[in-house]
C-alpha positions as CSV (number, residue, x, y, z in Angstrom):
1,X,-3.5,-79.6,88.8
2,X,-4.4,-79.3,92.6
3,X,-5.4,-82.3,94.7
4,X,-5.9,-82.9,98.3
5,X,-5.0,-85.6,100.9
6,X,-4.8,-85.7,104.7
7,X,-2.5,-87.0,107.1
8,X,-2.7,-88.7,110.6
9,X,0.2,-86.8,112.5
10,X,2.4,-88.8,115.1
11,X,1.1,-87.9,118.8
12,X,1.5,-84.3,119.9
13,X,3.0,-82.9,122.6
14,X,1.3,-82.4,126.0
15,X,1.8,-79.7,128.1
16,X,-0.6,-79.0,131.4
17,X,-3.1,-81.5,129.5
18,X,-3.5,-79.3,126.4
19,X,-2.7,-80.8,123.1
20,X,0.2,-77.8,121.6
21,X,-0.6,-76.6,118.1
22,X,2.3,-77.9,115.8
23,X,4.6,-75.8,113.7
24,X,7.7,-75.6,112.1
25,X,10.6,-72.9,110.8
26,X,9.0,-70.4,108.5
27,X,11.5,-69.9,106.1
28,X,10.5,-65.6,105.2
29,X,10.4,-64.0,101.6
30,X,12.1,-60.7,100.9
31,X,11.0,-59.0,98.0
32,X,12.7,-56.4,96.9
33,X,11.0,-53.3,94.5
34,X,14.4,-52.0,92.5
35,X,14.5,-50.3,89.1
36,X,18.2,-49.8,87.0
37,X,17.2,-46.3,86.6
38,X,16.6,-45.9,90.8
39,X,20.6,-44.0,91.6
40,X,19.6,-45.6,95.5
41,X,18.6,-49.0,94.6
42,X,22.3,-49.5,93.5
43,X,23.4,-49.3,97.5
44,X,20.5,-51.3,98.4
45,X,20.9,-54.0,96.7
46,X,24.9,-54.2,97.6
47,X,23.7,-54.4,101.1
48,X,20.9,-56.6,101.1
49,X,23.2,-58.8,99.0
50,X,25.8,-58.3,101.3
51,X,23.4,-59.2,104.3
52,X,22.3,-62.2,102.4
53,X,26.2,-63.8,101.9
54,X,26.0,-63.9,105.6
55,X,27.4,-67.5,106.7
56,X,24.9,-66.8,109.9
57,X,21.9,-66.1,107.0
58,X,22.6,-69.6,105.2
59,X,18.9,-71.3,104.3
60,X,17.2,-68.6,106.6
61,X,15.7,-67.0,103.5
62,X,14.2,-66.6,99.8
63,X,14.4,-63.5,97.7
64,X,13.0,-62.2,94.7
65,X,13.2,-59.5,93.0
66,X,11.0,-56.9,91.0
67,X,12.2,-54.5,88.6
68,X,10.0,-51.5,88.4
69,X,8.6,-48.8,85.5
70,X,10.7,-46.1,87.2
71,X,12.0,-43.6,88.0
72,X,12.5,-42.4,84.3
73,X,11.7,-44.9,81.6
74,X,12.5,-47.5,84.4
75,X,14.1,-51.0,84.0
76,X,13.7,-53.0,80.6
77,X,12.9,-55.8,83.0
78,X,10.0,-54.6,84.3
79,X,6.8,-57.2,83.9
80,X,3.3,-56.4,84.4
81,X,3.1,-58.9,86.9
82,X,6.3,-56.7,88.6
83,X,3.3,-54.1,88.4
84,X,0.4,-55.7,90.3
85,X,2.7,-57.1,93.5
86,X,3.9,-53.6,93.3
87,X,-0.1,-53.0,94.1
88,X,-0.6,-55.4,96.1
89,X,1.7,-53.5,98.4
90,X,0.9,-50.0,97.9
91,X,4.4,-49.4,97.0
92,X,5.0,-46.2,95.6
93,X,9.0,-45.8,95.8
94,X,12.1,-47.3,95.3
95,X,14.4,-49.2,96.8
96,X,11.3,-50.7,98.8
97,X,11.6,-54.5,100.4
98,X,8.6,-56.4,102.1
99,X,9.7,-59.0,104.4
100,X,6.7,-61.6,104.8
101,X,4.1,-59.0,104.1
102,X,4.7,-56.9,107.0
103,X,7.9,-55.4,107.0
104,X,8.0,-52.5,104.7
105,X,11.1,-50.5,104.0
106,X,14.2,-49.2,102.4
107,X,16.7,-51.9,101.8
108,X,19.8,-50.2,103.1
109,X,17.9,-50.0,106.7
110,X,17.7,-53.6,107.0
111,X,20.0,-55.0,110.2
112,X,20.8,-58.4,111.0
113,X,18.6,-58.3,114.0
114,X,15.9,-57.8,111.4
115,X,16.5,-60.7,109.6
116,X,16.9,-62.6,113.0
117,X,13.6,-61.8,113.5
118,X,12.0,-62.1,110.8
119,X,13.6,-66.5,110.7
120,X,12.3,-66.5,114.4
121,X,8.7,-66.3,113.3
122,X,7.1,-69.5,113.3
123,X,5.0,-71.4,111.0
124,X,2.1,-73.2,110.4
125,X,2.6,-74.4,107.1
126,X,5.1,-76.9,105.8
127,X,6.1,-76.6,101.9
128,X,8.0,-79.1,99.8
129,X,8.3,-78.1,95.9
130,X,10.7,-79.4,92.9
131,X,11.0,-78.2,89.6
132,X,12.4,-78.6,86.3
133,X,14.2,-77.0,83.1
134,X,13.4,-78.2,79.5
135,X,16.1,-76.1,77.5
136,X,14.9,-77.3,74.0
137,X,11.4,-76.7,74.6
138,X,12.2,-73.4,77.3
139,X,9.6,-75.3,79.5
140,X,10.0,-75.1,83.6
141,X,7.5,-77.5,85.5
142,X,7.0,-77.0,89.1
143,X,5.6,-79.7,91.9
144,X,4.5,-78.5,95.0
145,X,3.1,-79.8,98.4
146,X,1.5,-77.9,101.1
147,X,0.8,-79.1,104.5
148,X,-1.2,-77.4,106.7
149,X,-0.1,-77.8,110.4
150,X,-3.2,-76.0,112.0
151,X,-6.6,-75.6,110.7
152,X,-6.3,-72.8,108.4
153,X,-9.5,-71.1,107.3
154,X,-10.7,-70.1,103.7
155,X,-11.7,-66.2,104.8
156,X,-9.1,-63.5,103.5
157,X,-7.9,-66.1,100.3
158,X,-5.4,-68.1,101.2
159,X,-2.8,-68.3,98.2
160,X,0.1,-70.4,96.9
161,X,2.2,-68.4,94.6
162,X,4.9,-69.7,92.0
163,X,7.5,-67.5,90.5
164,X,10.2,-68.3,88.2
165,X,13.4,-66.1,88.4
166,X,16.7,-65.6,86.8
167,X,19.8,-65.8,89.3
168,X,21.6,-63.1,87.6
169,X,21.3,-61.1,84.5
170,X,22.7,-58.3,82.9
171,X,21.0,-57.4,80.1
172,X,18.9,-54.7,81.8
173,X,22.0,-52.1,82.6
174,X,20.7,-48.6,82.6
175,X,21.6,-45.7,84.4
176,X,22.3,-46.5,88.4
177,X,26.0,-48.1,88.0
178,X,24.4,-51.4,88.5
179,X,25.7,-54.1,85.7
180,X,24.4,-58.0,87.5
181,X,21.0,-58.2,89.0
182,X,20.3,-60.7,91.3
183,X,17.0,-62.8,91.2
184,X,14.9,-61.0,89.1
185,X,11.4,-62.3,88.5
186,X,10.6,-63.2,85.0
187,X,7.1,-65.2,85.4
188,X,4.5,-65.8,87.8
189,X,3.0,-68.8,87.2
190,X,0.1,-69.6,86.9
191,X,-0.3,-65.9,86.9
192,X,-0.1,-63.2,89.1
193,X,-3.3,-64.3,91.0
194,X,-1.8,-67.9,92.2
195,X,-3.2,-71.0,93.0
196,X,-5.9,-70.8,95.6
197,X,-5.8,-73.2,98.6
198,X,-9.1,-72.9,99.9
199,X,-9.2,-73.5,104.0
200,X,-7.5,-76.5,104.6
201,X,-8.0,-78.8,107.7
202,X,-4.5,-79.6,110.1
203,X,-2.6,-82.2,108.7
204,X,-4.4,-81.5,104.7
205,X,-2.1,-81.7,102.1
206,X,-2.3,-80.3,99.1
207,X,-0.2,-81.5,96.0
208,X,0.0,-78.4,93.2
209,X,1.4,-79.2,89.6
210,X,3.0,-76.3,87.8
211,X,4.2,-75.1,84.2
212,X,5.0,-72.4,82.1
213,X,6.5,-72.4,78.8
214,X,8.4,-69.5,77.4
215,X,7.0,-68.4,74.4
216,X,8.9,-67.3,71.0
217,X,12.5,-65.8,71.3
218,X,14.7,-63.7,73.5
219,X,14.0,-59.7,73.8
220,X,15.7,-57.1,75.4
221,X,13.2,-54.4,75.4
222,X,14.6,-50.8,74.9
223,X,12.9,-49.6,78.5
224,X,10.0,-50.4,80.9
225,X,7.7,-48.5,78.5
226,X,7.5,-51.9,76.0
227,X,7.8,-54.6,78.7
228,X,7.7,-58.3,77.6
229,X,4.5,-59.3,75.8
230,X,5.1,-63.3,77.8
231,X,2.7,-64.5,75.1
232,X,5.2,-64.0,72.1
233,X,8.6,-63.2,73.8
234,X,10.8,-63.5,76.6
235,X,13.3,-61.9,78.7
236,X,15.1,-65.0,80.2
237,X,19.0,-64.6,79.2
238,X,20.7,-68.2,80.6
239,X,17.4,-70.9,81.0
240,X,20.3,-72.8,82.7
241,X,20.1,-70.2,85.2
242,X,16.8,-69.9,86.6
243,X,15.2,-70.9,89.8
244,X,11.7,-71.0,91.3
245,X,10.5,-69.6,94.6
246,X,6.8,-70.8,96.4
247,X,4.9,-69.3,98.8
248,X,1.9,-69.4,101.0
249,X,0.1,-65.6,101.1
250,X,-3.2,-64.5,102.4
251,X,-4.0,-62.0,100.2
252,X,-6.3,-59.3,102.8
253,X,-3.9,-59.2,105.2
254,X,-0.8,-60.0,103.0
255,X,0.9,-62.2,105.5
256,X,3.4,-65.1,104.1
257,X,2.7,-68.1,105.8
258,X,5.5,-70.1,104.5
259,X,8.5,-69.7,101.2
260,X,11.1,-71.7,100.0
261,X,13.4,-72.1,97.4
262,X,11.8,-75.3,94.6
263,X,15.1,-77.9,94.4
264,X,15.9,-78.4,90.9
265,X,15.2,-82.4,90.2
266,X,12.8,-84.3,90.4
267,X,11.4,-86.5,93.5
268,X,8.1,-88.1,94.1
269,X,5.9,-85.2,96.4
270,X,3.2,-87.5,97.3
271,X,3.2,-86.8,101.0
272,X,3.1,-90.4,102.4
273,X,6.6,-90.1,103.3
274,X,5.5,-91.7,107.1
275,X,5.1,-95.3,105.3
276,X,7.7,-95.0,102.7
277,X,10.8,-93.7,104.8
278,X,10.6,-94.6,108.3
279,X,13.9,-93.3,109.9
280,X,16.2,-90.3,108.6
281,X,18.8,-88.7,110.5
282,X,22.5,-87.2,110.1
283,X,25.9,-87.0,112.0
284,X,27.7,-85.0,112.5
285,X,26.0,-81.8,111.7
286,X,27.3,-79.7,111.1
287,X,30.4,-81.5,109.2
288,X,33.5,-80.7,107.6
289,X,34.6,-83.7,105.3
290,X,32.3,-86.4,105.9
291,X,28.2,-86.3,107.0
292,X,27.1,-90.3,108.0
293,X,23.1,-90.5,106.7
294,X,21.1,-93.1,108.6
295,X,18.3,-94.5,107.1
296,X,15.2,-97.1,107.5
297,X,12.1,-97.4,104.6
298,X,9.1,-99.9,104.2
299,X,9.9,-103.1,103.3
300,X,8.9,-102.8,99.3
301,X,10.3,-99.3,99.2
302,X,13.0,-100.3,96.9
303,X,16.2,-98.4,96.3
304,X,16.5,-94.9,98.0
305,X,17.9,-91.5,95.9
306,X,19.8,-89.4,98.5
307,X,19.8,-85.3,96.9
308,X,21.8,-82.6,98.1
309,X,20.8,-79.1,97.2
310,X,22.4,-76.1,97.9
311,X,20.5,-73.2,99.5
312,X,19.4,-72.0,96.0
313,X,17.8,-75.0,95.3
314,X,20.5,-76.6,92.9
315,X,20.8,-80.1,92.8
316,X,24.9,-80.9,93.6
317,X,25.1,-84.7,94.1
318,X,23.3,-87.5,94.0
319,X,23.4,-90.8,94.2
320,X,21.1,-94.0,94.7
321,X,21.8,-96.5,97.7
322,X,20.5,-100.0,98.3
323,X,18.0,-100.6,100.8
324,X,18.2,-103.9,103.1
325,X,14.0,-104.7,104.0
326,X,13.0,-102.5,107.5
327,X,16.5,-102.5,109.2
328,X,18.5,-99.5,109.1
329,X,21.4,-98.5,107.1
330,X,24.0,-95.8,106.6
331,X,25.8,-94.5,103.5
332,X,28.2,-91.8,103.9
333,X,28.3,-88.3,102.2
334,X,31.5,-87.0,101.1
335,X,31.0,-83.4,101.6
336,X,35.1,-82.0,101.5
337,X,33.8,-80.3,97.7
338,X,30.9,-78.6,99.1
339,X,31.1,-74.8,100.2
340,X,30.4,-73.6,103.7
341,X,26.7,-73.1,104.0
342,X,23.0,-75.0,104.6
343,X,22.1,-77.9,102.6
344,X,19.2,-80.0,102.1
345,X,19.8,-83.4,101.9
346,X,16.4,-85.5,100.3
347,X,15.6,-89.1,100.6
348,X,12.9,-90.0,98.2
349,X,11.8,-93.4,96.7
350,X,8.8,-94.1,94.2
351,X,6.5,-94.2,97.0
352,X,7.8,-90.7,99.1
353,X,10.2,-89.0,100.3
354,X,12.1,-86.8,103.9
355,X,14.8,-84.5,104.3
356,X,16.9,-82.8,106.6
357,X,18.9,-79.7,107.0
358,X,22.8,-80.3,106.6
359,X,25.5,-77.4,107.7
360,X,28.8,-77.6,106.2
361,X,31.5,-76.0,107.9
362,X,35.7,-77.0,106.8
């Protein structure tokens, strides 16, 4: 389901009398073309992981992986959907990585200027998205809101897209040495095409409700030659394991607007988060042991949930705190169990929701 609202933004900035376009961090997508039969993709995929671990890379990316029909029989793994980005791209090798839809490369040539880079680009869309795993039913539902900062226009199909993907698997060892596989696609969803976003108007947001079902039973197919038929099988090995990435993509010139990492939970998306939580902020931050969250909401906002996720998008505490009319308050987060890195830390209520990057460093 797709719907639309739009937003007054706060006054602008003015500089020399001109009103400054607004934007915000683009968060870029790597996506990574590999194949358990490809000898190179082993080394690739150590060093992109590698480059990933990064303390310095923390939050400053999303990746996803696609296993590929070759070389050889190619990688039990490999979807159809694997097939058509592999298109999309004009990709005909592997190891091959796409950063934002302009980088195009080997893996193993990536350099941490590259990804500086790549995290320096601005944005001009905003994305917030949540989703949600049914094990009985193997059901993952995915909410979504884009927010357009500029006037973005309709010509060259502007896309969100929606994949589900399994953190690590195993199952698809072949003949390159590799034995765990790190965030290999399973679904696109609602398909391979996305959800088209139309132009949108600055300050438009669009609210985008997602869900795929796995159908029928696990498979492990013998090779890439009898891929997963997604309308009686699947390839998912732990459900407790996946995550979802989102994008913004214009398909002609295959630029990535925008990507992040869904948080796994659940949170109210409607985008009127100005009326609902007035004030939000954090100290210190970074912190070691202790991060104090200050906070202000409507009058009739009710009780507040404060989420933490970590930079995958897992949910690792939270906890719901009183709220005292319009005057600000402040509950403290005990933060001495969490492992160095960036969080997000989400304040929603029935009526909307903010959140703010959190560093941890002991």
């Amino acid at each position: 389901m797709l719907l639309k609202n739009t937003l007054l933004f706060s006054a602008a900035v003015l500089v020399s009398g001109l009103v400054t376009a607004q934007t915000t961090t683009r968060t870029p997508l790597y996506e990574t073309f590999t194949s358990s039969t490809c000898p190179p993709c082993a080394p690739g995929n150590v060093h992109l992981e590698d480059l990933f671990a990064q303390p310095e890379n923390e939050g400053k990316f999303t990746s996803l992986k696609y296993q590929m029909s070759w070389p050889g029989t190619g990688d039990p793994y490999y979807t159809a959907e694997g097939g058509s980005r592999r298109s999309f791209y004009g990709v005909s090798s592997v190891p091959r990585l796409e950063i934002d839809g302009g980088f195009d490369a080997g893996p193993v040539g990536l350099t941490q200027d590259d990804m500086d880079a790549a995290y320096a680009v601005e944005s001009v869309v905003e994305l917030n998205a949540f989703y949600q795993v049914n094990e009985a039913t193997n059901t993952v539902t995915v909410q979504v809101d884009v927010t357009a900062l500029q006037e973005l226009e309709s010509s060259g199909g502007l896309f969100l897209h929606c994949a589900i993907f399994e953190k690590q698997t195993t199952g698809n060892v072949k003949t390159n040495g590799e034995t765990e596989f790190e965030h290999v696609m399973k679904k696109m969803v609602p398909g391979i095409g996305g959800t088209y976003l139309g132009g949108l108007d600055e300050g438009e947001v669009v609210n985008i409700d997602l869900e795929h079902e796995f159908a029928g039973d696990y498979v492990l197919p013998p090779d890439a030659t009898d891929p997963v038929d997604h309308d009686d099988e699947h390839s998912v090995e732990e459900f407790s394991d996946l995550g979802v990435v989102v994008w913004v993509q214009r398909s002609s010139t295959r630029e990535v607007y925008q990507s992040m990492y869904a948080l796994e939970g659940t949170a109210s998306i409607e985008n009127n988060e100005l009326e609902a939580i007035t004030q939000l902020s954090i100290y210190p931050n970074p912190t070691s042991d202790l991060a104090m969250v200050t906070y202000a909401t409507a009058a009739d906002a009710g009780n507040v949930t404060i989420s933490v996720y970590d930079n995958a998008g897992k949910l690792v505490k939270e906890e719901i705190v009183p709220t005292n009319g319009t005057e600000t308050m402040t509950h403290n987060i005990d933060t001495k169990d969490l492992e160095n890195g960036m969080y997000i830390v989400t304040l929603s209520t029935e009526e909307g929701k903010k959140t703010e990057k959190l560093s941890v460093m002991h």
